[in-house]
N, C-alpha and C positions, 0 to 999 in steps of 0.2 A: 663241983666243976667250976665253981665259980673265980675268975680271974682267968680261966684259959679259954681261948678262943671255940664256938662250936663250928664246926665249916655246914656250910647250908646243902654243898654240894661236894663229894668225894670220888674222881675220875682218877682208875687207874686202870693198864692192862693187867694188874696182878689181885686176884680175888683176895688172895695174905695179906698184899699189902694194905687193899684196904680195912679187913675186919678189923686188923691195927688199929687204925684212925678209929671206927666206929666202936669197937670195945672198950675205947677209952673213955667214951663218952656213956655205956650204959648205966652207971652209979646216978646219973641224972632222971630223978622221975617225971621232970619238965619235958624233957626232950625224946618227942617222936620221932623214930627211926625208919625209914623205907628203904631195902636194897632192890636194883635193878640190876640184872646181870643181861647182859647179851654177847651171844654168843653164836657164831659161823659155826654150822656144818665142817665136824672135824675133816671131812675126805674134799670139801670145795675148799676150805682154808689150805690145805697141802698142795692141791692142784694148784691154787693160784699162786702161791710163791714158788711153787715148782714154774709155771710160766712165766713168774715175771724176772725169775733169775736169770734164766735163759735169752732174754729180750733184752733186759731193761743193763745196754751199753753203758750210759753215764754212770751206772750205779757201784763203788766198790765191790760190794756182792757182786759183780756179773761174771756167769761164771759159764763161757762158753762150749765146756766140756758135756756139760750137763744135757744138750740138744741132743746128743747120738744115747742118752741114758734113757732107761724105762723110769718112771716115778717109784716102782718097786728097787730099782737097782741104786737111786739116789737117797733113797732110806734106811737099805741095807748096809751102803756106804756110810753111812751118818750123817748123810751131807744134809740131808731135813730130819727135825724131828721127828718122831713114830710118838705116835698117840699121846699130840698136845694137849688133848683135851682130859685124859685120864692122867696127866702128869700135872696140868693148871689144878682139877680138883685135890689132888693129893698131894700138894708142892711136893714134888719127885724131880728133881733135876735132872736133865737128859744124861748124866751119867750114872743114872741109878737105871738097874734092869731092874722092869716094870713086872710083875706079878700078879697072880691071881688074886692074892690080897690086894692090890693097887685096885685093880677092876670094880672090887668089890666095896671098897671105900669110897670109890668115885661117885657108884653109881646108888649110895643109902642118901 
């Protein structure tokens, strides 16, 4: 590794993105690796961007319609994602329907 930069610190919202950065670096037997993931409760994470769509006027997102909907009827819509969290673990992009094999790779 030598000649390329090590980063001390790797801050992304995508788990992919960063094993990327840090894969690159494991051929190095100097360099000690730490991951720290944090992660919101998948059903409070939905709840609040479901509130804050509905609220938040200045925001392009704001999406007035969404007040008279149930949070089940804005997911059925596609208007939020459904099960961010097993689609973060298995990069599944919200236009992939999610499987019992997704479940199950999420959760090894």
């Amino acid at each position: 590794m030598s000649g390329l930069l090590r980063p001390d610190i790797v801050f992304s919202s995508s788990l992919f993105d960063s094993l990327e950065v840090l894969q690159s670096a494991i051929s190095d037997p100097d360099l000690r690796m730490r991951l720290f993931i944090m992660l919101r409760h998948p059903v409070e994470r939905s709840e609040s961007i479901f509130q804050y769509l509905i609220r938040a006027t200045w925001e392009p997102t704001f999406f007035p319609a969404l007040a008279g909907m149930t949070r089940h009827d804005v997911i059925h819509h596609g208007i939020l994602d459904d099960n961010w969290l097993t689609r973060t673990l298995t990069n599944s992009d919200i236009s992939v329907e999610l499987t019992s094999n997704h479940v199950e790779q999420a959760t090894k």
